[in-house]
C-alpha positions in Angstrom: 2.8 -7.1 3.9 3.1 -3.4 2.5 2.7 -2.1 5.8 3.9 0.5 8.4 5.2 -1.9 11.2 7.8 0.0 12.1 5.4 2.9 13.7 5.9 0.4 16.9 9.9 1.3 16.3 11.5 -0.4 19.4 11.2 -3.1 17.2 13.2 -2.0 14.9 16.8 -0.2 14.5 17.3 3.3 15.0 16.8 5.8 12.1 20.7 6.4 11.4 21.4 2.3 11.4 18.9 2.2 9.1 19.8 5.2 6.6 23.4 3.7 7.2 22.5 0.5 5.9 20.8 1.5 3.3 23.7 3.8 1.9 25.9 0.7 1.9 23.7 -2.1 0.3 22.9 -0.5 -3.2 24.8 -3.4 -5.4 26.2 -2.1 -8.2 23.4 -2.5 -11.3 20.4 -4.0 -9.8 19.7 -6.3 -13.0 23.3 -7.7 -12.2 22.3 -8.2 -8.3 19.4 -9.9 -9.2 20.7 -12.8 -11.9 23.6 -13.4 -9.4 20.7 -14.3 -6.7 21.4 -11.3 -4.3 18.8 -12.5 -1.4 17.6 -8.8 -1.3 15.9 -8.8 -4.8 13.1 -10.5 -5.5 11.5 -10.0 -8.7 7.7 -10.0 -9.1 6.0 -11.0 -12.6 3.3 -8.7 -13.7 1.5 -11.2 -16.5 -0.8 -8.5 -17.8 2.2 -6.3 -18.6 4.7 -9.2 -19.7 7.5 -8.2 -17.3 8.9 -8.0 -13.6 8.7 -5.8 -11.0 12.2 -5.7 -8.4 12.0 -5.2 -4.7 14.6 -5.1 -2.2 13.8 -6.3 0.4 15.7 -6.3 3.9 13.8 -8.4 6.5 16.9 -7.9 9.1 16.0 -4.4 9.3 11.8 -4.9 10.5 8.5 -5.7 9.1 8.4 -2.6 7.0 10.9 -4.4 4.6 9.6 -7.7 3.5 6.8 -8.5 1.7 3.5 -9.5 3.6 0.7 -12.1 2.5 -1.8 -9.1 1.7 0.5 -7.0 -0.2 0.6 -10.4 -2.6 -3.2 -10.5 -2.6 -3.6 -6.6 -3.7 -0.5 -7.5 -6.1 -2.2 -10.1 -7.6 -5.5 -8.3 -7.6 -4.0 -5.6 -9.5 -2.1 -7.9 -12.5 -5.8 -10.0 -12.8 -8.0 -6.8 -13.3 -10.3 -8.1 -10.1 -9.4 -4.9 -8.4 -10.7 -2.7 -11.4 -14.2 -2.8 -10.7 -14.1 -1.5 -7.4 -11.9 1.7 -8.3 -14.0 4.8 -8.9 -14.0 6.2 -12.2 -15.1 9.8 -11.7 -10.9 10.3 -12.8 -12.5 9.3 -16.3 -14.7 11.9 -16.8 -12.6 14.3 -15.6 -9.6 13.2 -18.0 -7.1 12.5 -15.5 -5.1 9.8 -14.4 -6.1 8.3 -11.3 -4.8 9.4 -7.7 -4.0 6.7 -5.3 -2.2 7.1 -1.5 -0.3 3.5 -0.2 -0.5 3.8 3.5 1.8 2.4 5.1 4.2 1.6 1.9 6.5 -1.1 3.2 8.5 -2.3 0.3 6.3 0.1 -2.2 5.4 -3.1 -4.1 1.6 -2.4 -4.3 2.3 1.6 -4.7 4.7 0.7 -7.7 2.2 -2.0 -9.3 -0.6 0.2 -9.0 1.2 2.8 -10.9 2.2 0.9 -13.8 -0.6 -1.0 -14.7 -3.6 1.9 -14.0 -0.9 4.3 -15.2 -2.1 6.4 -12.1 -0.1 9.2 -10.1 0.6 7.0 -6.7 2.0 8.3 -3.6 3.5 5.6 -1.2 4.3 6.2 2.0 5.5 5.0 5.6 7.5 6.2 8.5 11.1 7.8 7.9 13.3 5.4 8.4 11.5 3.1 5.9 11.1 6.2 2.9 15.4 5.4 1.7 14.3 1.9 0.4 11.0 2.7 -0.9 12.7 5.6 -3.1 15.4 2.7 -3.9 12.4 0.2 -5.3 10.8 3.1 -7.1 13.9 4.3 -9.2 14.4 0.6 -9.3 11.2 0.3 -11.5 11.1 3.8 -13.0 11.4 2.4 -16.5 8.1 -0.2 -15.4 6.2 2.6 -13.8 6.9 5.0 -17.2 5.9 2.8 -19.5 2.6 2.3 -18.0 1.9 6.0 -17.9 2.5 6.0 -14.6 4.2 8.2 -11.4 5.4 7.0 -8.0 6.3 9.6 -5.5 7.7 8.2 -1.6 7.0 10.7 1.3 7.0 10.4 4.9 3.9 9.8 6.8 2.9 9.2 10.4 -0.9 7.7 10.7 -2.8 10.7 12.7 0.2 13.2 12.1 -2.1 16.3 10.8 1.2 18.3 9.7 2.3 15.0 7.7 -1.4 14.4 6.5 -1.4 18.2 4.9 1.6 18.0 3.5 0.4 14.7 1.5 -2.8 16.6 0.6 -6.2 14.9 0.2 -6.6 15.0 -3.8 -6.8 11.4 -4.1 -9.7 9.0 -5.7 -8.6 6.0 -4.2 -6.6 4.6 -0.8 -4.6 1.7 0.0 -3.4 -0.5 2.9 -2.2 -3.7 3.6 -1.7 -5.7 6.6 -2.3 -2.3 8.3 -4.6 -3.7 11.1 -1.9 -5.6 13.5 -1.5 -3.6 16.5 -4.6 -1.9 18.7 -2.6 0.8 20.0 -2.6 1.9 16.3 -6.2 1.7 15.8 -7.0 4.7 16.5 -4.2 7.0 14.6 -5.2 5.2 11.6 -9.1 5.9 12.1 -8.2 9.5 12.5 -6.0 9.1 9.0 -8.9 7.3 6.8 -11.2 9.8 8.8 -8.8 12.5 7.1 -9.1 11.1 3.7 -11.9 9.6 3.3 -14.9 11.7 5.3 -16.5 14.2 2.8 -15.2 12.9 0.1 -15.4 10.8 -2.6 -12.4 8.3 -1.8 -12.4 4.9 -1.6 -10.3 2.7 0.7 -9.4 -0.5 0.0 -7.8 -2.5 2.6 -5.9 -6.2 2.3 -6.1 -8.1 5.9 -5.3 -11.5 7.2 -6.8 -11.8 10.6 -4.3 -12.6 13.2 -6.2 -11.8 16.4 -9.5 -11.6 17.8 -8.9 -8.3 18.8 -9.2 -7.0 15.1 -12.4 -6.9 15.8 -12.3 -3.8 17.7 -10.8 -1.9 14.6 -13.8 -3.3 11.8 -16.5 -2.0 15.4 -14.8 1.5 15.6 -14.6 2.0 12.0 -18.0 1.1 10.7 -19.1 4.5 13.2 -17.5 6.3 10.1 -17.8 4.1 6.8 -19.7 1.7 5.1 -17.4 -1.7 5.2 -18.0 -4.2 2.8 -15.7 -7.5 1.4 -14.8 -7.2 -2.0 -12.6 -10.2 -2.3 -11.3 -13.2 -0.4 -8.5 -15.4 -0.7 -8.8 -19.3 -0.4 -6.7 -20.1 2.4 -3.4 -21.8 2.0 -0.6 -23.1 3.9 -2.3 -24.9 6.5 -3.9 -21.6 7.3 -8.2 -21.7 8.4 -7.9 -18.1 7.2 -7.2 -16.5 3.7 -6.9 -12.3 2.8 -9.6 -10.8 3.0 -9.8 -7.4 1.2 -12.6 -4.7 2.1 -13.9 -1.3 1.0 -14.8 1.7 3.3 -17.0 4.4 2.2 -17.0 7.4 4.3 -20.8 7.1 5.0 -22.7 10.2 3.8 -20.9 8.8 0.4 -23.5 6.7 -1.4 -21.8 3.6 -3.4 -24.6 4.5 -5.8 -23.0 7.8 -6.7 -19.1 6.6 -6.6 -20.0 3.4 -9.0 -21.5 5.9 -11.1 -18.3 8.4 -11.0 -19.9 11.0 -9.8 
């Protein structure tokens, strides 16, 4: 999953093991890591754009660095078109690319894909230990991300940190998570986050979830006091699972879907 795990970081290994780590893995050219097999690259086929995105991935170092099952769905999503009609368009009629904040970033797979084929101005995010690879995987796929007409910008942000929220500004059309919903002492510092970005204005979130535990339900109670949830997609489950991803929408509430299909 693209996802912040590591803001429950006594999982995880400290902020200089981490930067450490990552100063000492780079392999010398990525293409050359990746056709010898180097188990941190995995490369990603976009069909609609006839090539591969590269991530590094590092799952000894925490969740935040290996690919989840609802970062796959938004991924796929994305390369299909399925995900188009649910984007708002008032960016059209403005003339301007579209703006979309990853919360949450992970790998920066979905932030990265997002970016190439919408050729949209993405900024990915996640806690600071996690930021050194996501800025690897972007300069990794800045030729990708280019051609597409696209930008990818990695900046540190804590889910209810106000400072960190500022400094990301709220100029964005559309948001993005996945596998976001996994711990409930998170809930409510990312409710305060989507309340940030999405109340009073016209933003769209659009979530990728596999339900884990029943206590998600507490997260979909709280947040439909503040936004209109509905499912936009589902995945057929697989791999002996009774469950597949299930992606959603919120609407901040006094934000009609009416006027945001319309671009308004």
């Amino acid at each position: 999953m693209s996802t912040p795990k590591t803001q429950h970081s006594s999982t995880e290994s400290s902020d200089g093991e981490n930067r450490l780590l990552t100063s000492l893995l780079p392999p010398p050219p990525i293409t050359t890591a990746v056709a010898a097999g180097d188990p941190h690259f995995r490369r990603h086929h976009v069909n609609s754009l006839h090539t591969d995105i590269i991530s590094r991935q590092l799952p000894s170092e925490g969740l935040s660095f290996q690919l989840w099952p609802a970062a796959t769905t938004l991924f796929s999503l994305l390369d299909t078109h399925l995900l188009h009609p649910h984007l708002p368009c008032h960016h059209i009629l403005h003339r301007r690319r579209l703006r979309i904040l990853e919360l949450g970033s992970g790998t920066g797979l979905v932030g990265i894909t997002a970016a190439a084929i919408l050729g949209a101005d993405v900024t990915v995010t996640d806690l600071p230990h996690v930021i050194p690879n996501l800025e690897f995987n972007v300069l990794a796929n800045a030729e990708i991300i280019a051609a597409g007409g696209g930008a990818v910008v990695a900046t540190e942000l804590s889910w209810g940190n106000v400072d960190q929220m500022k400094v990301v500004g709220k100029e964005y059309d559309v948001i993005l998570g996945s596998d976001v919903v996994y711990h409930d002492h998170l809930y409510e510092v990312l409710l305060d986050t989507l309340k940030y970005f999405l109340v009073g204005e016209e933003v769209v979130f659009l979530m990728a979830h596999l339900k884990r535990w029943k206590k998600e339900a507490a997260f979909f109670k709280k947040a439909k006091k503040f936004f209109d949830v509905d499912v936009i997609h589902r995945d057929t489950p697989s791999d002996g699972k009774r469950v597949g991803v299930i992606v959603y929408r919120f609407v901040g509430k006094q934000i009609s879907k009416k006027k945001l299909e319309n671009g308004v």
